[in-house]
C-alpha positions in Angstrom: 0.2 -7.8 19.6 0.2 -9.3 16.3 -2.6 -8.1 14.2 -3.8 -8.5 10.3 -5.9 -5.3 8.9 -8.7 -6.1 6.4 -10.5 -4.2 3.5 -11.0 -3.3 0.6 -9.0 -0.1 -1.2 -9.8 2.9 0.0 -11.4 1.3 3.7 -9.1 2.8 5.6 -6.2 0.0 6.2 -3.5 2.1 5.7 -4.6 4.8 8.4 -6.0 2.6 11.1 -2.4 0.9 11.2 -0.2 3.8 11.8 -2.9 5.0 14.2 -2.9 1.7 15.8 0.8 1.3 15.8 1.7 4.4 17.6 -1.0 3.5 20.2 0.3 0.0 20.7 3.9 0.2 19.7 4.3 -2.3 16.9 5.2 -1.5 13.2 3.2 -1.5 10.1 3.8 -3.7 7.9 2.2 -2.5 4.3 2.1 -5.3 1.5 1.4 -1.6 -0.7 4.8 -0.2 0.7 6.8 -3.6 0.6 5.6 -4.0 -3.4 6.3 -0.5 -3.9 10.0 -0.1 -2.3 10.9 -3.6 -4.2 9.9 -2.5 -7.8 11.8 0.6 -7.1 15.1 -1.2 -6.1 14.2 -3.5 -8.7 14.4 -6.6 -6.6 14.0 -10.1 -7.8 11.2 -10.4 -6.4 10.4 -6.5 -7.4 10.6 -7.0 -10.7 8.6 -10.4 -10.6 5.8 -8.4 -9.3 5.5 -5.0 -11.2 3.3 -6.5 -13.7 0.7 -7.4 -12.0 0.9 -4.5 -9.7 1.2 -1.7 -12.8 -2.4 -3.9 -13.8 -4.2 -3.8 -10.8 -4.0 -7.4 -10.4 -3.1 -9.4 -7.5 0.6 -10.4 -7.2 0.8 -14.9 -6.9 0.5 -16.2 -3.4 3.8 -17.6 -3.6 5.3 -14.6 -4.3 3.8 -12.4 -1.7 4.3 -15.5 0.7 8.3 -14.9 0.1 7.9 -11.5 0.3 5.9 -11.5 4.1 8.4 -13.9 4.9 11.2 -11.9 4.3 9.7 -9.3 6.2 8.4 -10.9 9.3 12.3 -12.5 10.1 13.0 -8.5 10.7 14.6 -7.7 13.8 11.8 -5.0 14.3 8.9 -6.7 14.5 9.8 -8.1 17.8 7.1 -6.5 20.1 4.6 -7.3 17.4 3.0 -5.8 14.2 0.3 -5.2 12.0 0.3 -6.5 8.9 -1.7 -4.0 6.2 -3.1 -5.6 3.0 -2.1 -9.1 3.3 -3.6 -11.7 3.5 -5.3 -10.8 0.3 -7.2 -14.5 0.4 -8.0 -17.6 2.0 -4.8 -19.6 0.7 -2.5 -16.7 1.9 -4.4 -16.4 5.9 -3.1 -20.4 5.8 0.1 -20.2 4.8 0.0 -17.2 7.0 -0.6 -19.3 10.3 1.8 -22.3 8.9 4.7 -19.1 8.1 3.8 -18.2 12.2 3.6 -21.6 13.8 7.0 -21.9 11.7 8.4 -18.3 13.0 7.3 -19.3 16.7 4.7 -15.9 16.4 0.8 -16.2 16.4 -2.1 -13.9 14.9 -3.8 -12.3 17.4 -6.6 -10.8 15.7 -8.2 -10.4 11.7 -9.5 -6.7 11.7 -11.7 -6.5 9.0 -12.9 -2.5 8.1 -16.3 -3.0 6.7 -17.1 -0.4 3.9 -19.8 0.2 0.6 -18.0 -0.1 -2.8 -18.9 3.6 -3.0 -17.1 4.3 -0.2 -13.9 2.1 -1.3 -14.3 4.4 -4.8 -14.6 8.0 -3.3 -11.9 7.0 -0.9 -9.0 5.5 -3.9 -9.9 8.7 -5.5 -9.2 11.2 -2.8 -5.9 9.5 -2.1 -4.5 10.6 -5.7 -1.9 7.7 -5.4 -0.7 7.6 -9.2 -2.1 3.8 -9.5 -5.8 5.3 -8.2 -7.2 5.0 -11.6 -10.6 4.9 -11.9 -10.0 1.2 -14.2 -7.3 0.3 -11.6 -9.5 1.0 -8.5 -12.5 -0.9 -10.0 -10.7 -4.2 -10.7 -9.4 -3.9 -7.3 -12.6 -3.8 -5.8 -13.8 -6.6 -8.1 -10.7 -8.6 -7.2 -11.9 -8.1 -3.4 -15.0 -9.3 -3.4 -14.0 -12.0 -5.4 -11.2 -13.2 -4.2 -10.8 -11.9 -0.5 -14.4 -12.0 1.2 -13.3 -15.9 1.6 -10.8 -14.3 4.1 -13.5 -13.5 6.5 -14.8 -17.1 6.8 -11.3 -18.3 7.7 -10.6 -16.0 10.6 -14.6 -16.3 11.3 -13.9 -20.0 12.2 -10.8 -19.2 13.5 -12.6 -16.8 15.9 -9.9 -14.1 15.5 -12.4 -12.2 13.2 -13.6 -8.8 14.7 -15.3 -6.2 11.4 -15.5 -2.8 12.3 -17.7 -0.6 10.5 -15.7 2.0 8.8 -18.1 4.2 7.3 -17.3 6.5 10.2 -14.8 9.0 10.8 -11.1 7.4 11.3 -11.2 8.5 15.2 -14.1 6.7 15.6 -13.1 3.8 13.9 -9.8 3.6 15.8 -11.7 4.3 18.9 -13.9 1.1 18.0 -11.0 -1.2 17.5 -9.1 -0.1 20.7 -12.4 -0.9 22.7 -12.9 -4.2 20.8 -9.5 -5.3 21.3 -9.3 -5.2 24.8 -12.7 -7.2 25.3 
């Protein structure tokens, strides 16, 4: 199963995909982790991006294009994944389905976890990740509703679309998306 998890920071993302993962036996693919590890090794395309990332801002579309490309040829990916904080807009879910139709693979379903802005705040601040800064985490949730509610609308038309409320307790939530997956 091929799936894309949406939401804004601190909805849950991360959590829901290794819980989902280890239920249906595909890997995780975090856009967080990917950015992270390349400005470490100080990649190319690592190095390209740290700027924006060490900001708060949004890396380009082409850039994270090449970088979910590179990731998605993978040899372990095969039985399918989950793809954690990308698409991060409506021009990325595109040339997210013309990057599949070109990789033979197809999106099964948009999983979109439905929080308050409160929530996303409390929740970045818990995590005490060093870029959870209280600037950082508000220009992210700005940047989300700006830029990625146009997301939802895409896979809505699509009809891959299916928002789970994630106010609840991450058992629940997983239990919610299971259930919703298989009807």
């Amino acid at each position: 199963m091929r799936l894309v998890m949406l939401g804004g920071p601190g909805s849950g993302k991360g959590t829901q995909s290794k819980e989902l993962s280890q239920v249906l036996g595909n890997t995780v693919i975090s856009t967080g982790d990917i950015l992270r590890e390349s400005i470490a090794n100080q990649t190319p395309l690592g190095i390209q991006a740290q700027e924006y990332v060490e900001k708060g801002e949004l890396v380009p579309d082409i850039m994270m294009i090449e970088f979910i490309k590179e990731r998605l040829i993978r040899s372990d990916v095969e039985n399918g994944w989950i793809l954690e904080g990308y698409p991060r807009s409506a021009f990325q879910a595109e040339e997210l389905d013309f990057l599949l139709e070109d990789l033979n693979q197809h999106l099964d379903r948009a999983i979109y976890l439905k929080v308050s802005e409160e929530t996303m705040k409390q929740r970045s601040f818990q995590r005490g990740k060093a870029d959870d800064k209280p600037e950082i985490v508000d220009r992210r949730i700005k940047n989300f509703n700006e830029v990625t509610v146009s997301i939802l609308e895409f896979y809505e038309y699509k009809k891959k679309l299916l928002t789970i409320d994630a106010e609840k307790n991450s058992q629940e939530v997983k239990e919610d998306i299971l259930k919703n997956l298989k009807s």
